[in-house]
Each structure stands twice: as structure tokens, then as C-alpha cells.
VEXZATOR-133946 format. One record per residue (C-alpha): x, y, z; residue number from 1. Coordinates in nm, 4 decimals, decimal comma. Layout:
REM VEXZATOR-133946
<rec <X; Y; Z>; NUM>
...
END
This chain:
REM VEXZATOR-133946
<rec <0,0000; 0,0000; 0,0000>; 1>
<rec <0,1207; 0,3402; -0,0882>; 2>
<rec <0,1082; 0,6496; 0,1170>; 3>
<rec <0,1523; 1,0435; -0,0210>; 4>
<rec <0,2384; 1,2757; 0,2421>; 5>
<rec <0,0956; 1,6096; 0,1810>; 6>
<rec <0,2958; 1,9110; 0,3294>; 7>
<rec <0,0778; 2,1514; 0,5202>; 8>
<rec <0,1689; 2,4189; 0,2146>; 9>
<rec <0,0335; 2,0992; 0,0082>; 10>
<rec <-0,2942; 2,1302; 0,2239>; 11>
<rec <-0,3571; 2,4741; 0,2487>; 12>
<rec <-0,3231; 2,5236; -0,1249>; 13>
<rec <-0,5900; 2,3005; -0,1415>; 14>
<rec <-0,8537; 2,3911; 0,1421>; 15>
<rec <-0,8053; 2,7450; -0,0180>; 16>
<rec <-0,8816; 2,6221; -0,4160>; 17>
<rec <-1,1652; 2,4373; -0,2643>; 18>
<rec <-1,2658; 2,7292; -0,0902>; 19>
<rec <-1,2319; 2,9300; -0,4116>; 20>
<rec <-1,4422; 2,6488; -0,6156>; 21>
<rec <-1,7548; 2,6540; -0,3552>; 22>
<rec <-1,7382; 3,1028; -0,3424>; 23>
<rec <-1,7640; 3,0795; -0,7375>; 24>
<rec <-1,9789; 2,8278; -0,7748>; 25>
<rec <-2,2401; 3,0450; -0,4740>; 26>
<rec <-2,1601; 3,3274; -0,6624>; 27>
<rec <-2,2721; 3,2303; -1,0208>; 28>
<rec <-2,5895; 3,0598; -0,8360>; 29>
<rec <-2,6724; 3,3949; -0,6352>; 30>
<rec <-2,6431; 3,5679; -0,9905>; 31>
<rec <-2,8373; 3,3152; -1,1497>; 32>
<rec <-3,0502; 3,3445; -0,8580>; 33>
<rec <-3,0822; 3,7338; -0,9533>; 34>
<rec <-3,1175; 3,6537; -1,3239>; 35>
<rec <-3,4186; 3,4310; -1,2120>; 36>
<rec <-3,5880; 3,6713; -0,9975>; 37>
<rec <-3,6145; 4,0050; -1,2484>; 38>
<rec <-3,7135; 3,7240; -1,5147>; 39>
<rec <-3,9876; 3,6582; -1,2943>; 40>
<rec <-4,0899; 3,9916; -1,2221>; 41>
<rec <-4,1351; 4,0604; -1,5508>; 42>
<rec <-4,3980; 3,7736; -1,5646>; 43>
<rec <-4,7809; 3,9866; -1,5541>; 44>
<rec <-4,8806; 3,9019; -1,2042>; 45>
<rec <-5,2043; 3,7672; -1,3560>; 46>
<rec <-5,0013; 3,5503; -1,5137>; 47>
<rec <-4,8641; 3,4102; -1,1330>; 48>
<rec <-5,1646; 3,4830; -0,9537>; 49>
<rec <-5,3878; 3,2257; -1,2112>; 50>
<rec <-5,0743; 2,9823; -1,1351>; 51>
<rec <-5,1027; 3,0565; -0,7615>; 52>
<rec <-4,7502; 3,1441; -0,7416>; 53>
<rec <-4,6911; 3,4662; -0,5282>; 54>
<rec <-4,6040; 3,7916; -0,7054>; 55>
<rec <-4,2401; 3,7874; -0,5602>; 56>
<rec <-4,0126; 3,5558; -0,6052>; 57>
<rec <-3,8527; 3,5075; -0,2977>; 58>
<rec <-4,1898; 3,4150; -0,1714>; 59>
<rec <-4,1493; 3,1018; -0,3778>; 60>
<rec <-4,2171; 2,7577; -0,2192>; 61>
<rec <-3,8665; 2,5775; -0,2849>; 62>
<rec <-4,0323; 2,3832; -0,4787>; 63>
<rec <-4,1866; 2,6356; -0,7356>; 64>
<rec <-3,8446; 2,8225; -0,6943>; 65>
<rec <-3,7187; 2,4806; -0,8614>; 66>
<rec <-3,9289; 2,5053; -1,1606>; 67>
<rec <-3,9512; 2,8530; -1,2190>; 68>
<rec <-3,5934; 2,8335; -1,1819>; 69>
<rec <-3,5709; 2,5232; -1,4661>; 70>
<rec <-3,7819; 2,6889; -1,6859>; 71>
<rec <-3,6187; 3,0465; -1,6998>; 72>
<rec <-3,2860; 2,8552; -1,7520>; 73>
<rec <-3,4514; 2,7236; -2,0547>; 74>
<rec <-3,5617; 3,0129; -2,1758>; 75>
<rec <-3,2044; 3,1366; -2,1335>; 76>
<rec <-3,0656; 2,8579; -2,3349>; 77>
<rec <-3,3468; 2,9304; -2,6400>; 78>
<rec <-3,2282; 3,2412; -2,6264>; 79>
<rec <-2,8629; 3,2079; -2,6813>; 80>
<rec <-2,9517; 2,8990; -2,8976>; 81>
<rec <-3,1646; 3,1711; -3,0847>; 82>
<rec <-2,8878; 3,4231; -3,1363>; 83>
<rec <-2,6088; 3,1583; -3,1944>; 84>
<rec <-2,8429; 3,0898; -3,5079>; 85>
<rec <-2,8846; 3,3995; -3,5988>; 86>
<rec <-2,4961; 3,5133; -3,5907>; 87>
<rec <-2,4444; 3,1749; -3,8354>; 88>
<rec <-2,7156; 3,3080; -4,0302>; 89>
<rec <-2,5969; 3,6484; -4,0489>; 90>
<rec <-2,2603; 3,4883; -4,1877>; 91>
<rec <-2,4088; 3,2804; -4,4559>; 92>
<rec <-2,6432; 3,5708; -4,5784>; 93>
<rec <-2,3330; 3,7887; -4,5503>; 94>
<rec <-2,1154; 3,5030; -4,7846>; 95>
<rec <-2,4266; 3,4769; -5,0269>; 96>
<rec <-2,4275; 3,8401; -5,0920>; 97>
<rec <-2,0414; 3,7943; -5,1799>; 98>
<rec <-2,1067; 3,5200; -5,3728>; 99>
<rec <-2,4005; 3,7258; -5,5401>; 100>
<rec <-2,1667; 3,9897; -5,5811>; 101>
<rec <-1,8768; 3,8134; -5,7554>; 102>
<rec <-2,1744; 3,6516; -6,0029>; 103>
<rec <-2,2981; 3,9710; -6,1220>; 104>
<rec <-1,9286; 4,0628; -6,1339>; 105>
<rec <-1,8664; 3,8022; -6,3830>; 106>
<rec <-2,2109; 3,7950; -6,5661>; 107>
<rec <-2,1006; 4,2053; -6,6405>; 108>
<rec <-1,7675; 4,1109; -6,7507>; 109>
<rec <-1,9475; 3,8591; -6,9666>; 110>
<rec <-2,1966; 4,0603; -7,1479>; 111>
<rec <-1,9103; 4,2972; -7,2166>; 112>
<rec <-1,6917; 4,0127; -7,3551>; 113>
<rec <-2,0247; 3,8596; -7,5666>; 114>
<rec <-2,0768; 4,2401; -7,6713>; 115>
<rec <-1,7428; 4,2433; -7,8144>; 116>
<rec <-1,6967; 3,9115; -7,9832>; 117>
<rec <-2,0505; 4,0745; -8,1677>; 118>
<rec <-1,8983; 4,3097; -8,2546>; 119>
<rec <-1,5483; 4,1229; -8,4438>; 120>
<rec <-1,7819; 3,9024; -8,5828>; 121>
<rec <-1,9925; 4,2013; -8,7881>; 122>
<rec <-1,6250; 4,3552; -8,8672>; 123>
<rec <-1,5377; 3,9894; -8,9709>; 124>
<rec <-1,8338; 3,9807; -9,2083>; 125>
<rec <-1,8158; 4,3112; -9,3411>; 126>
END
């Protein structure tokens, strides 16, 4: 059986990026947590008050705290999912119109060409 031996340095270094770990992790939930609540005031209270969910969030049951909770995160995720699509969309519209672009480019430079080879041809039979 093999033993490690952990200095006290050893230990403290890792008590305090524990410690680190569990204050970010309590501080992205109490900003999700804030996130959550000014979604849910801007629910119409008629909205919550035909649920029978209270008007203010903190006055949540835990357990509609949970699912309000759930379902604002998934609106949250719609939403990015919805402007991830639009960004690629934006880039594919922007690469058409380039691709547009460099067609009428060439259908120009081809009408000028067809023009002239008209043109040599009526010299030609002249």
C-alpha cells in the first residue's frame, strides 16, 4: 500500500482552491438566482396569480423556486440557442451576398466580352 504525504503548504493550497471552487460556484448561483428573480418579475402578475404562485419571487415555495428556476434557464438557453443561429445566419447571408456579388461581377464582364466578340464578328463579315 502506498502512502503520499501532503505538506501543510500541500494542504492549504488546497482547502483554499476548494474554498475558491464553492465562493464561485455560490456566486454564479446567487447571480443566477438574480437573473431568475427580475425574469420573474417581468412575468404579468395575472399571469402568477392564475398559477397561484406569489407575485415575488422570494416568496417562492422551494419547490416552485425549482421550476420557475428550470424553466427560466430554458428560456435562457433558447435564447442564446436563438442568437447563436442567428450570428451563423448572419454569416451565410453575408457570404451569399459575396457570392451574389462576384456573379454579377462576372455575368457584367461577360456581357461585355459577348458584346465584343458581336462586334469582331460584324467587322469579320463586313
Amino acid at each position: 500500500m502506498q502512502y503520499q504525504i501532503f505538506s501543510s503548504d500541500d494542504q492549504n493550497a488546497a482547502i483554499c482552491d476548494r474554498d475558491k471552487k464553492a465562493e464561485s460556484y455560490n456566486e454564479l448561483e446567487l447571480t443566477q438566482m438574480n437573473n431568475n428573480e427580475e425574469e420573474y418579475e417581468n412575468i404579468p402578475w395575472r399571469i402568477k396569480e392564475d398559477l397561484g404562485f406569489s407575485s415575488n419571487y422570494y416568496q417562492l415555495s422551494y419547490e416552485q423556486k425549482v421550476f420557475v428556476d428550470y424553466l427560466l434557464d430554458k428560456v435562457v438557453e433558447i435564447r442564446d440557442n436563438i442568437e447563436r443561429l442567428e450570428d451563423e445566419l448572419s454569416a451565410e447571408i453575408e457570404a451569399d451576398q459575396k457570392t451574389l456579388g462576384d456573379v454579377e461581377e462576372i455575368n457584367t464582364e461577360l456581357k461585355y466580352q459577348i458584346k465584343r466578340l458581336q462586334e469582331q464578328l460584324e467587322k469579320a463579315n463586313k
